[in-house]
Kinemage of the C-alpha trace (Angstrom):
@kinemage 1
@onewidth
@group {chain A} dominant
@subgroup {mainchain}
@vectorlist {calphas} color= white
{ca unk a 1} P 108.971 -16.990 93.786
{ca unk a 2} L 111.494 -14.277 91.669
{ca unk a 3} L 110.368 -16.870 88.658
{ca unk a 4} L 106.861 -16.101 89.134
{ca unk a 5} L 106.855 -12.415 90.055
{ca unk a 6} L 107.168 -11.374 86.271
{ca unk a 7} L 104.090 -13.439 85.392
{ca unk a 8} L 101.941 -11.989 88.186
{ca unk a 9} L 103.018 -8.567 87.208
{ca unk a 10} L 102.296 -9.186 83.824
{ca unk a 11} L 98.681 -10.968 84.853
{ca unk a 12} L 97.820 -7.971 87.096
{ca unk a 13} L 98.960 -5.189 84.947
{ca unk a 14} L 96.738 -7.070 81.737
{ca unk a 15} L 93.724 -7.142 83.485
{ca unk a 16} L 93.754 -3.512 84.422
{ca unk a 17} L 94.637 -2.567 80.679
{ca unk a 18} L 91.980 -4.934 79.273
{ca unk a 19} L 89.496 -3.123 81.924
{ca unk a 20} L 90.413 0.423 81.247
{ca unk a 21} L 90.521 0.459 77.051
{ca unk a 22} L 87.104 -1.593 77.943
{ca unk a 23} L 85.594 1.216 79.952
{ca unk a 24} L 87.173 4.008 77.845
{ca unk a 25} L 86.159 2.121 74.421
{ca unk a 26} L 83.176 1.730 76.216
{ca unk a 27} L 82.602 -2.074 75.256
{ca unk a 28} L 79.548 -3.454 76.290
{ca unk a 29} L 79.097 -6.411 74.875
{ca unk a 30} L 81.313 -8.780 76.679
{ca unk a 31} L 81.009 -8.970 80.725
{ca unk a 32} L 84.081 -7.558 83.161
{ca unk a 33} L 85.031 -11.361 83.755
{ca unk a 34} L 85.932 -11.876 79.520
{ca unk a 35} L 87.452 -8.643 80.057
{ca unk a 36} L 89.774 -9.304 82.759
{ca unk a 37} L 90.559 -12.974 81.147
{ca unk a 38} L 91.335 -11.434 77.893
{ca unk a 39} L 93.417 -8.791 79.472
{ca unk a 40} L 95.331 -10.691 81.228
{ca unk a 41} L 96.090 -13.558 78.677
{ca unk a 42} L 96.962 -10.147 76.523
{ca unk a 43} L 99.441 -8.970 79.674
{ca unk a 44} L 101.666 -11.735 79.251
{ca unk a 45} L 101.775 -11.449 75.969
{ca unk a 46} L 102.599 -8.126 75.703
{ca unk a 47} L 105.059 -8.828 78.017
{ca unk a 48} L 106.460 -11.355 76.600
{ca unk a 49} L 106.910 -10.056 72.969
{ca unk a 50} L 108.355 -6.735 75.205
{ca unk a 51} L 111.241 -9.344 76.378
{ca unk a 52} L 111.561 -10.600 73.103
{ca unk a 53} L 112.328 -7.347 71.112
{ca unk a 54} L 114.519 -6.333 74.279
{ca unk a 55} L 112.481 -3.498 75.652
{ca unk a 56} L 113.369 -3.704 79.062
{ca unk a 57} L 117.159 -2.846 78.544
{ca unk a 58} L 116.992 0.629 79.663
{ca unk a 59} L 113.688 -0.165 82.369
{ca unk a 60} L 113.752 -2.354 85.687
{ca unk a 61} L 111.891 -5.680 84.882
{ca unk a 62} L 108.867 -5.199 86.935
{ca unk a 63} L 108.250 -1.557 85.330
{ca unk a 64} L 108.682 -3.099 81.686
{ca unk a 65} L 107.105 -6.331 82.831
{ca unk a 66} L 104.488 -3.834 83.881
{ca unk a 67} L 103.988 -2.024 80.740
{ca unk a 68} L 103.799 -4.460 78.589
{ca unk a 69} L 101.192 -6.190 80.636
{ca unk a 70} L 99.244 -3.285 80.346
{ca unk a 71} L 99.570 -2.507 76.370
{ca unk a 72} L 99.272 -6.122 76.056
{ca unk a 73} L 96.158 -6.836 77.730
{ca unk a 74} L 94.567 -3.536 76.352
{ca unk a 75} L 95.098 -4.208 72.749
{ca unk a 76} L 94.038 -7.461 73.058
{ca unk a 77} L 90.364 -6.647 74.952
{ca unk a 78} L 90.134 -3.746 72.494
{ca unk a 79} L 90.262 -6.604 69.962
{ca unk a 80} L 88.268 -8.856 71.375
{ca unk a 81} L 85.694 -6.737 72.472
{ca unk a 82} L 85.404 -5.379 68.589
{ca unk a 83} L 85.034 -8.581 67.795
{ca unk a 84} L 82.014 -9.483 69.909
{ca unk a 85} L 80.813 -6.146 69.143
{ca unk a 86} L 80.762 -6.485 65.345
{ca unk a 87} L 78.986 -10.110 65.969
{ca unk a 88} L 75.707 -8.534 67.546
């Protein structure tokens, strides 16, 4: 389970970033179900490029695990969200 609690974190914390730069972007044009998926495929990789450049040296794992998730997944449903936004 300690091998999987990282990825959940990361999972959780994306879809409430993805949802949140969503609702404050105010993207309309793709439902709350792209939104989550996109922010949490974005949380763990925001969290995984925040392991890579060594970000959580001076945070616990689940806080940094947590923050990236949450940059992660919010950059990615701004993106995707500009994307399907610019296509209409």
């Amino acid at each position: 389970m300690e091998a999987l609690m990282p990825i959940i974190t990361q999972l959780i914390a994306g879809a409430v970033g993805g949802n949140a730069v969503s609702a404050v972007l105010k993207q309309e044009a793709i439902s709350v179900v792209a939104r989550t998926i996109a922010g949490a495929i974005g949380g763990i990789g925001g969290g995984i490029i925040l392991n890579m450049v060594g970000g959580e040296a001076g945070l616990s794992a689940i806080v940094a695990n947590g923050i990236g998730g949450l940059v992660g997944g919010g950059v990615l449903s701004a993106i995707v969200g500009a994307v399907m936004n610019r296509s209409r």
